[in-house]
N, C-alpha and C positions, 0 to 999 in steps of 0.2 A: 982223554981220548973220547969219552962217551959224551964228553961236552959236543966236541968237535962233530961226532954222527949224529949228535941230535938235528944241529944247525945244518947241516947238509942233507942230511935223509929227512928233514920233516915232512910230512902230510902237508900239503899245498891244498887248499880249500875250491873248490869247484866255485865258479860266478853263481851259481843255482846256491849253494853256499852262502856265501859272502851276501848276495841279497835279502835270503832272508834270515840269517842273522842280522842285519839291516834293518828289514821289516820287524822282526820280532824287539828291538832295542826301542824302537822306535815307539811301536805298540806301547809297551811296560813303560815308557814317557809319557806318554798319553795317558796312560791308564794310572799313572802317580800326577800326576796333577790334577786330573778329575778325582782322585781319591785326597788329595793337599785340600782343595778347595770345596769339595764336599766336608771335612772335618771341621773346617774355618768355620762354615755356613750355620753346620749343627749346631758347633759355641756358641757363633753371636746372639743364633735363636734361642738357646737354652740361659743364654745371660736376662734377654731381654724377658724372655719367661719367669725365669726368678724375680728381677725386676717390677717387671704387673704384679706378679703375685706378694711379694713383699709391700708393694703400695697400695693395697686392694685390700679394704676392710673386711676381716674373718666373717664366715657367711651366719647368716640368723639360724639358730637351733629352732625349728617346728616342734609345736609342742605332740607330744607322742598320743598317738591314736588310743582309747581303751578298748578293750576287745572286746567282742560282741558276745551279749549274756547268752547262756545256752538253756532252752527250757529245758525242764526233764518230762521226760513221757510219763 
């Protein structure tokens, strides 16, 4: 029986409703494929970066400074 009240007495949604549930679905689409295709973007970069960096000969060690003598007074 409380199947049957549910389907007849449900809450009907107002069009100010149903809109922007609309808008908001709609939004969170937008907002997951600029978020898909920013994550894609970061890989490729972070591939290509490994890539240079792996082909790119280890940088030259400078030889280290000696510190500067201190007179005594």
């Amino acid at each position: 029986m409380s199947e049957l009240s549910d389907k007849v007495f449900a809450p009907r949604r107002s069009a100010a409703e149903t809109k922007a549930d609309t808008t908001t679905r709609v939004a969170r689409e937008i907002q997951d494929l600029e978020l898909s295709a920013r994550e894609a973007k970061t890989e490729r970069l972070r591939q290509a970066r490994l890539a240079m960096e792996a082909a790119a000969p280890p940088p030259e060690e400078k030889p280290k400074r000696k510190a500067p003598v201190r007179k005594k007074a």
